[in-house]
N, CA, C and O atoms as a GROMACS GRO file, in nm:
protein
  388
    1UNK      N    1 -12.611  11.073  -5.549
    1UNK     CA    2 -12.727  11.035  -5.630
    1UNK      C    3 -12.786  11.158  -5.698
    1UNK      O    4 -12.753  11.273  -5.669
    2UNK      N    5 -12.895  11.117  -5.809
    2UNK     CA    6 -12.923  11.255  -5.875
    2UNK      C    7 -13.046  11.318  -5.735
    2UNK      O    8 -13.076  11.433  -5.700
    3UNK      N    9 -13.080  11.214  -5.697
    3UNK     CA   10 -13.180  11.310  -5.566
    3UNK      C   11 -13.049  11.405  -5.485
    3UNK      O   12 -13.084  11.521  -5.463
    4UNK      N   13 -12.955  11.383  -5.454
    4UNK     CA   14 -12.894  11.480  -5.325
    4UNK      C   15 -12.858  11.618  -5.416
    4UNK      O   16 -12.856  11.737  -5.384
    5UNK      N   17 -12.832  11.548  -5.540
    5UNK     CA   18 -12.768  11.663  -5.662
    5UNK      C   19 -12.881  11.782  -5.702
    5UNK      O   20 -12.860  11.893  -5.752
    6UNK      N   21 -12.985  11.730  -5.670
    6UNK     CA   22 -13.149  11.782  -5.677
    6UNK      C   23 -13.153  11.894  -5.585
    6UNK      O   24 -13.163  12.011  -5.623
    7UNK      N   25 -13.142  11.844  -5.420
    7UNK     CA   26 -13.168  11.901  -5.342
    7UNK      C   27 -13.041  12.028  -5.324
    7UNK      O   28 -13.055  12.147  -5.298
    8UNK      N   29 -12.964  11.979  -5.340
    8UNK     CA   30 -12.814  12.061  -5.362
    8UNK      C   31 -12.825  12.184  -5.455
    8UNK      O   32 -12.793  12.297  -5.417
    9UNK      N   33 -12.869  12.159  -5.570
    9UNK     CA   34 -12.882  12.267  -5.646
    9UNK      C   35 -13.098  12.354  -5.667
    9UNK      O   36 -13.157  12.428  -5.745
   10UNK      N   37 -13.116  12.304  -5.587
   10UNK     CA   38 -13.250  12.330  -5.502
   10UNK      C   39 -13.228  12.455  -5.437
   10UNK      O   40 -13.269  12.562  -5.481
   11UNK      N   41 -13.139  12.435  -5.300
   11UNK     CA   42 -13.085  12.530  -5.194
   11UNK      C   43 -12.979  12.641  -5.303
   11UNK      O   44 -12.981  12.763  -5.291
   12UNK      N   45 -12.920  12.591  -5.371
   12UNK     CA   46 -12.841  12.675  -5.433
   12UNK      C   47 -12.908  12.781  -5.489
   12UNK      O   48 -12.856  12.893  -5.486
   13UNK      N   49 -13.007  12.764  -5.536
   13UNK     CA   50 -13.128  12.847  -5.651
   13UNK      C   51 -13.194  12.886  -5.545
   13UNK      O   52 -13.238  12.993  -5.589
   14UNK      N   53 -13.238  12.878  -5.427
   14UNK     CA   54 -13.308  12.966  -5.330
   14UNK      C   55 -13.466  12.889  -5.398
   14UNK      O   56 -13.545  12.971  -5.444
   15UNK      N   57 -13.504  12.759  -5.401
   15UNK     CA   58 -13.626  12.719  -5.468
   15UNK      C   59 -13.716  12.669  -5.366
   15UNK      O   60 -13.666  12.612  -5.269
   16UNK      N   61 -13.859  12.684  -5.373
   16UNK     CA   62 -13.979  12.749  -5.296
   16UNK      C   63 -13.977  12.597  -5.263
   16UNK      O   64 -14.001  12.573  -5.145
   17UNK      N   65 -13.943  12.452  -5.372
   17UNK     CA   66 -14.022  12.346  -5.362
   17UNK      C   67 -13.930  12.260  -5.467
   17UNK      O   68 -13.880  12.304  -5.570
   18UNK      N   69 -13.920  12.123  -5.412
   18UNK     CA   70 -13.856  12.012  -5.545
   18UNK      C   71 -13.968  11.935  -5.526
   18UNK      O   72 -14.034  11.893  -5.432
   19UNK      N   73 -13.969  11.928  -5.683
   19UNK     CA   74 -14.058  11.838  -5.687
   19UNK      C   75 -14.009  11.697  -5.775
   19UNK      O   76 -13.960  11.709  -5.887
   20UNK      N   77 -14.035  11.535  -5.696
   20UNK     CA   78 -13.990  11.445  -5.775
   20UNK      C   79 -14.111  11.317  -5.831
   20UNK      O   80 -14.195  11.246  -5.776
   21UNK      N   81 -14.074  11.335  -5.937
   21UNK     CA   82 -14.200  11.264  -6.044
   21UNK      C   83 -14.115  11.111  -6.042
   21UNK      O   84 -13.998  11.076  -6.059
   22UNK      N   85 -14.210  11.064  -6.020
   22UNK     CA   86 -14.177  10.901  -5.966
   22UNK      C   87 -14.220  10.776  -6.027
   22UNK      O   88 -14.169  10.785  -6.139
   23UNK      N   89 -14.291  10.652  -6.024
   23UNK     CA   90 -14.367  10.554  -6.061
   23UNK      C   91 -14.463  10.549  -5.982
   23UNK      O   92 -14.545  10.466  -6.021
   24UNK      N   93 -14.508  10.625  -5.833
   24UNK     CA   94 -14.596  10.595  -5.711
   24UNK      C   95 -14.644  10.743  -5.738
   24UNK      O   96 -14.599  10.826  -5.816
   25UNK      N   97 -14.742  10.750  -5.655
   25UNK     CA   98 -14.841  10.880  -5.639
   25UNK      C   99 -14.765  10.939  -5.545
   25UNK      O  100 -14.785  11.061  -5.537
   26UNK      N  101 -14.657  10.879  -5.446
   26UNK     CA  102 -14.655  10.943  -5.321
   26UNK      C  103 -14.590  10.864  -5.232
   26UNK      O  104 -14.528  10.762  -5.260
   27UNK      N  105 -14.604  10.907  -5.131
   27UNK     CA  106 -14.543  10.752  -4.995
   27UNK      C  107 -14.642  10.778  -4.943
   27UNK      O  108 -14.719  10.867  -4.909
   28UNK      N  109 -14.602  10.586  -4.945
   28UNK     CA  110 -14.740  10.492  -4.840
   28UNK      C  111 -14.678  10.430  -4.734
   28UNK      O  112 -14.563  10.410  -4.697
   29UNK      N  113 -14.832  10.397  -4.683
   29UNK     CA  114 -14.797  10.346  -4.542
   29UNK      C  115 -14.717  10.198  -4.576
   29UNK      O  116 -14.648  10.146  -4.488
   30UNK      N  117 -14.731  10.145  -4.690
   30UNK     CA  118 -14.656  10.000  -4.699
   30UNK      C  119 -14.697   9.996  -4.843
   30UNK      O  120 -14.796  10.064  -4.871
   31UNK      N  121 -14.647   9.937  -4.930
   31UNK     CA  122 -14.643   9.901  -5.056
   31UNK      C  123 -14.723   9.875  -5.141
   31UNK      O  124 -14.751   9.758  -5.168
   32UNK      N  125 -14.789   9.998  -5.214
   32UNK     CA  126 -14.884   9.982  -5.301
   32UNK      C  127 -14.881   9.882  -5.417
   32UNK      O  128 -14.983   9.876  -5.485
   33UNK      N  129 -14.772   9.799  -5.451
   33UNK     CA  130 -14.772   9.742  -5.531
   33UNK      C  131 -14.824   9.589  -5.450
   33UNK      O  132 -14.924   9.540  -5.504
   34UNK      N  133 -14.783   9.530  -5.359
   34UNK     CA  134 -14.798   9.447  -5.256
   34UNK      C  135 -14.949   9.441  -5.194
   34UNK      O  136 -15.029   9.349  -5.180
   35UNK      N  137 -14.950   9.551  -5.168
   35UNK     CA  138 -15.067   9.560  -5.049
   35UNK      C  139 -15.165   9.636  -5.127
   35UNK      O  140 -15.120   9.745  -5.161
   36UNK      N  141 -15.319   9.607  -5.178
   36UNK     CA  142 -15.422   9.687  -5.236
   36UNK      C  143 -15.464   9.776  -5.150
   36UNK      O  144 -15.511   9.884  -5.186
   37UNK      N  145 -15.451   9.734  -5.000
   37UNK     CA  146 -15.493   9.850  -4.897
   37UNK      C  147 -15.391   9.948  -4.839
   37UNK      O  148 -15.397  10.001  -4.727
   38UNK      N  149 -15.271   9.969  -4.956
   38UNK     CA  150 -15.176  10.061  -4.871
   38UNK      C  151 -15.228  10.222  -4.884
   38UNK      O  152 -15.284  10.267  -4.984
   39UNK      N  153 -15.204  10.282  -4.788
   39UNK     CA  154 -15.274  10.428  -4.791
   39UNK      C  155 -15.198  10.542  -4.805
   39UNK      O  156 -15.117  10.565  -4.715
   40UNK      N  157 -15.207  10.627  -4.910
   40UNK     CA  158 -15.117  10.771  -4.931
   40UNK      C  159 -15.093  10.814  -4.832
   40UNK      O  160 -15.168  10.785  -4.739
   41UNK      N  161 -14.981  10.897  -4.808
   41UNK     CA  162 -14.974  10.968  -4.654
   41UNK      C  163 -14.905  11.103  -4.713
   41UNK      O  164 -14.788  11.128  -4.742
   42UNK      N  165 -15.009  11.170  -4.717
   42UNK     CA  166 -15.030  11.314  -4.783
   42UNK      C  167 -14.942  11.400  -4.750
   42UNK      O  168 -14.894  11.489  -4.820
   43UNK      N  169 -14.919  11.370  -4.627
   43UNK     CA  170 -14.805  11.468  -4.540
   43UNK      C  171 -14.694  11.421  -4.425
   43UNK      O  172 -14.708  11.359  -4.319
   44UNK      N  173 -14.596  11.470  -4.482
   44UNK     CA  174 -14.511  11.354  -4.315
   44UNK      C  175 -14.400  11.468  -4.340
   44UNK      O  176 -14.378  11.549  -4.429
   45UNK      N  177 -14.323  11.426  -4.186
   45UNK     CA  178 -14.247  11.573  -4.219
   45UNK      C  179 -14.094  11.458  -4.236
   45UNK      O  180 -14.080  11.336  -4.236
   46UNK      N  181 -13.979  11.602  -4.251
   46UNK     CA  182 -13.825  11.516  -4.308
   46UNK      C  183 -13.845  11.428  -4.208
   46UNK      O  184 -13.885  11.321  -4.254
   47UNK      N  185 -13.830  11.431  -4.044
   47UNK     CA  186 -13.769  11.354  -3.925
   47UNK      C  187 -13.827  11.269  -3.932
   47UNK      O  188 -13.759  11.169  -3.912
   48UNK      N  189 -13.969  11.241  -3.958
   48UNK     CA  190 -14.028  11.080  -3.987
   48UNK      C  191 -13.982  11.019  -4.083
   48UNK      O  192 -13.974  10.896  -4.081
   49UNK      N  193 -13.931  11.116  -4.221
   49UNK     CA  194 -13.914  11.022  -4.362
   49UNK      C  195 -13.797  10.929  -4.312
   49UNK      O  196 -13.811  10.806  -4.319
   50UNK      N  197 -13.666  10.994  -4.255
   50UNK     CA  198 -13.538  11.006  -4.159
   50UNK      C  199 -13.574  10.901  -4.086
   50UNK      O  200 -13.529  10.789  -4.114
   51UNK      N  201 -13.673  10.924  -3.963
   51UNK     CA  202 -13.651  10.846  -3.896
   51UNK      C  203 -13.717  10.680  -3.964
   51UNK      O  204 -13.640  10.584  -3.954
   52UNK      N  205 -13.809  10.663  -4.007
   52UNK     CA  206 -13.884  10.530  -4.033
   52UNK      C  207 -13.781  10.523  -4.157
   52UNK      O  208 -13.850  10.497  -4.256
   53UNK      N  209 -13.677  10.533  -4.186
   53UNK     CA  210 -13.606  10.464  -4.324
   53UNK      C  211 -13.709  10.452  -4.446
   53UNK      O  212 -13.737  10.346  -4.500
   54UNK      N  213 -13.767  10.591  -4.485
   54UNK     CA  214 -13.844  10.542  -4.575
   54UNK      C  215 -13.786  10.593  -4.698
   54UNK      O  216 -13.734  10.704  -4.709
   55UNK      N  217 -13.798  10.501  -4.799
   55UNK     CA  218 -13.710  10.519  -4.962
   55UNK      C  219 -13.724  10.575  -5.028
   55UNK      O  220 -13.684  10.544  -5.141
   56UNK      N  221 -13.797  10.707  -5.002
   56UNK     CA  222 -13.827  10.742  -5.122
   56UNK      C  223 -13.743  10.837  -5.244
   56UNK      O  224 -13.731  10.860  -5.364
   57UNK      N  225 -13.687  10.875  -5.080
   57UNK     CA  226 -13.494  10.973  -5.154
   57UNK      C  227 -13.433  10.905  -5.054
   57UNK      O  228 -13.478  10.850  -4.954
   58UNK      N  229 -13.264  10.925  -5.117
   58UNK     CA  230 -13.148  10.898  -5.010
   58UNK      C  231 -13.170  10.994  -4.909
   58UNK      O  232 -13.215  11.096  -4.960
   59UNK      N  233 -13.155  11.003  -4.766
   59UNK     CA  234 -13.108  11.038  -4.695
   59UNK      C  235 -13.078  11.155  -4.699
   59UNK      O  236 -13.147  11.240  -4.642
   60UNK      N  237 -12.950  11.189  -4.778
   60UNK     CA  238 -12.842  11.307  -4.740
   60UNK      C  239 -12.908  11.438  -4.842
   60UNK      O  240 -12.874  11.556  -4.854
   61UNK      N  241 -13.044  11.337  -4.923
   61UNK     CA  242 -13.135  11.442  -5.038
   61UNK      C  243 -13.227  11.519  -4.886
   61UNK      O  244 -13.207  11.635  -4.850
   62UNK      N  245 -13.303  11.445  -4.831
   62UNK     CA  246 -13.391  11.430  -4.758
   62UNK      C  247 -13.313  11.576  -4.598
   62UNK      O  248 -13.376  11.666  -4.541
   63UNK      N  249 -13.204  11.545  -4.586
   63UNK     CA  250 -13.121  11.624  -4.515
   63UNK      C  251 -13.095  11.773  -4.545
   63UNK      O  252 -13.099  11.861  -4.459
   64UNK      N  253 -13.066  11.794  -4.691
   64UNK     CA  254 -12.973  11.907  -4.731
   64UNK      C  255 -13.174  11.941  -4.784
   64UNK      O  256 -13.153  12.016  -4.880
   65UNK      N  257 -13.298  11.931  -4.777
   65UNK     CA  258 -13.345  11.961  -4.797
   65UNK      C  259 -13.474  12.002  -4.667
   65UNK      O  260 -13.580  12.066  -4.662
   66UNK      N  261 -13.399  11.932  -4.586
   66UNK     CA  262 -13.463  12.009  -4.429
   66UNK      C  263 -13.424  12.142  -4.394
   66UNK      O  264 -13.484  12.245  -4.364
   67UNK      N  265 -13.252  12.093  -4.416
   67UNK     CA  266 -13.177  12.220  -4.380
   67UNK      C  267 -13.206  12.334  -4.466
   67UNK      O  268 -13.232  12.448  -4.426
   68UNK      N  269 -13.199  12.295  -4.591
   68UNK     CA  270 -13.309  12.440  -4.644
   68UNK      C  271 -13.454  12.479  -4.694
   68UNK      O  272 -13.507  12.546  -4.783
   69UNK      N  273 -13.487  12.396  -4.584
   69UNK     CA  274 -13.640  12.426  -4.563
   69UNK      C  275 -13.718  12.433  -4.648
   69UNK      O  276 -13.813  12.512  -4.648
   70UNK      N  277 -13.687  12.335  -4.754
   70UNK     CA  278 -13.766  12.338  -4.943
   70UNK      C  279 -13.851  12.239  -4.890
   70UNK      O  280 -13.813  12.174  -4.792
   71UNK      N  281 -13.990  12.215  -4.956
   71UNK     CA  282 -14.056  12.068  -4.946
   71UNK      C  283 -14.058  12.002  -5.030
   71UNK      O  284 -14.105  12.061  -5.127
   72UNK      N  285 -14.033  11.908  -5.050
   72UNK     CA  286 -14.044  11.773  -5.127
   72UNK      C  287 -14.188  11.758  -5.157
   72UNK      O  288 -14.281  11.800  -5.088
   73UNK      N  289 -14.197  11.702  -5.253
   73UNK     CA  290 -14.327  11.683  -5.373
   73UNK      C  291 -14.312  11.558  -5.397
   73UNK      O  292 -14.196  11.542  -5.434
   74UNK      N  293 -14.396  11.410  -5.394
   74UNK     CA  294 -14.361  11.302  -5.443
   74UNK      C  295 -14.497  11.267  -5.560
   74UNK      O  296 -14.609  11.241  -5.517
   75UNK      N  297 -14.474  11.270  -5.670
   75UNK     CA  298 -14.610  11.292  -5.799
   75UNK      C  299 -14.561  11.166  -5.836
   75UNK      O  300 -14.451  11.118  -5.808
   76UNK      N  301 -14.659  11.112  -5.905
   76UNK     CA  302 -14.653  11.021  -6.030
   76UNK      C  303 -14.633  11.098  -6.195
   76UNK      O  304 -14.713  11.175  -6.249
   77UNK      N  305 -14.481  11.043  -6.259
   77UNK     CA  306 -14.480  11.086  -6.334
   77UNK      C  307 -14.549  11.069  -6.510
   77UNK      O  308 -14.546  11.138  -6.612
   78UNK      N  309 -14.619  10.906  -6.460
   78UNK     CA  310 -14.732  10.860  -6.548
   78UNK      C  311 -14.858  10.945  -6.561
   78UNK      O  312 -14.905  10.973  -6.671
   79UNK      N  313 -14.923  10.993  -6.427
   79UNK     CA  314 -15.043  11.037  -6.445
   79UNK      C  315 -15.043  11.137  -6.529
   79UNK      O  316 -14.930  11.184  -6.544
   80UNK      N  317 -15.149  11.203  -6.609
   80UNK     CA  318 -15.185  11.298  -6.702
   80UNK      C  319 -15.173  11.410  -6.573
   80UNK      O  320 -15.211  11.395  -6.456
   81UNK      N  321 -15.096  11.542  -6.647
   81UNK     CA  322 -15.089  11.666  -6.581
   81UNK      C  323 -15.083  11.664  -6.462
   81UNK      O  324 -15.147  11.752  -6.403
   82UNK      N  325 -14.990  11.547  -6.366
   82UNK     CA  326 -14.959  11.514  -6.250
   82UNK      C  327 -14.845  11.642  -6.186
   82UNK      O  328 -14.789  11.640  -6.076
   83UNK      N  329 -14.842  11.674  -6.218
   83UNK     CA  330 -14.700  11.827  -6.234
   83UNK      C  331 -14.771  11.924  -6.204
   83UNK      O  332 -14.756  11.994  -6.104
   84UNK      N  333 -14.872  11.939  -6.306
   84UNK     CA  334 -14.955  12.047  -6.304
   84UNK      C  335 -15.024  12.051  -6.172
   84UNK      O  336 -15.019  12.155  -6.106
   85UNK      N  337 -15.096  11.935  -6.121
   85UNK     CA  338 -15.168  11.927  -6.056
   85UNK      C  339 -15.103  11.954  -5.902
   85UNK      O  340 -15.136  12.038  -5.818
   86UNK      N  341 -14.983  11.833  -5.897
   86UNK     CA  342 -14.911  11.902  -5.767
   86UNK      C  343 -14.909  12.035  -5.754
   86UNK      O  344 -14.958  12.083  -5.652
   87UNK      N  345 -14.860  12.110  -5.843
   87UNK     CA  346 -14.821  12.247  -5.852
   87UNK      C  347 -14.940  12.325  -5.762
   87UNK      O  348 -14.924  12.385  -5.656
   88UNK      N  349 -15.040  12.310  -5.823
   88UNK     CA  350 -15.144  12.367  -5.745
   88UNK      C  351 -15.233  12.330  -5.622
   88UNK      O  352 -15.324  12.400  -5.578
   89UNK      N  353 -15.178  12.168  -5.559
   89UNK     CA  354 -15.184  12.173  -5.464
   89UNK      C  355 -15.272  12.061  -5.458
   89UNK      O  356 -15.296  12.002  -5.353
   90UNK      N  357 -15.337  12.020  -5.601
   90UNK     CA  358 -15.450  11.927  -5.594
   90UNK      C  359 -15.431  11.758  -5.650
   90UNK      O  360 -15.320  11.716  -5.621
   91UNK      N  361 -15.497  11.683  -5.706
   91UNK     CA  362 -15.424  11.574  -5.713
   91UNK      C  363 -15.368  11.452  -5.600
   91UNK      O  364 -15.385  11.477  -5.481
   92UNK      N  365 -15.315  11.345  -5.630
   92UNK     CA  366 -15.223  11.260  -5.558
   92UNK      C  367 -15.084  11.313  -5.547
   92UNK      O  368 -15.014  11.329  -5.646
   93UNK      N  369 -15.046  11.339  -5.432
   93UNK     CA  370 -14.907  11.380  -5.403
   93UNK      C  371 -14.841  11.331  -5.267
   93UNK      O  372 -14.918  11.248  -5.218
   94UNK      N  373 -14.772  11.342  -5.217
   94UNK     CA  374 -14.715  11.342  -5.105
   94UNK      C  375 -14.613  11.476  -5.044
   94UNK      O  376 -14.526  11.523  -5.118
   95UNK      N  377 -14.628  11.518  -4.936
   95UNK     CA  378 -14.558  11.661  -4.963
   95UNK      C  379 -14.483  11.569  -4.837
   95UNK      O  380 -14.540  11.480  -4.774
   96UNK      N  381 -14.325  11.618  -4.815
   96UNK     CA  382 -14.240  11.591  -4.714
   96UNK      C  383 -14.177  11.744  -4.676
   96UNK      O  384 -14.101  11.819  -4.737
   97UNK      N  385 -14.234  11.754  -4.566
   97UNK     CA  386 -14.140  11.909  -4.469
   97UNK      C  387 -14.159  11.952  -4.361
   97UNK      O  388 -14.091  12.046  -4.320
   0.00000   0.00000   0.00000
């Protein structure tokens, strides 16, 4: 997938952070589209994303990006200066590491 191809050439480049611009702010506890009360979860590390099967990358992205210790960024790529904003730490995001 282009996520493992991401993380692959992530580790290759020696990179601090991937970041992936999405349709969601982030991962939730259950389906923001579904549920009005689903809640951002700002921080979760790989072995939970891993372990609870959660979708937000394949797997083997989620893997080759433990193993080199990059964190995952999950932004909305709709919001205004959502890039920007991850970048600096502020904003809706989800960080995975």
């Amino acid at each position: 997938s282009t996520d493992t191809a991401a993380s692959l050439r992530a580790s290759e480049m020696g990179c601090s952070k991937i970041i992936k611009a999405t349709k969601v702010d982030g991962i939730y506890d259950s389906d923001p589209n579904i549920n009005s009360k689903a809640k951002l979860i700002k921080e979760i590390s790989y072995s939970e994303v891993i372990k609870k099967n959660l979708r937000v990358m394949d797997i083997t992205a989620i893997s080759l990006a433990k193993e080199s210790n990059i964190p995952i960024f999950i932004t909305n790529i709709f919001e205004e200066n959502s890039l920007i904003r991850t970048l600096k730490d502020e904003g809706n995001y989800s960080k995975i590491s």
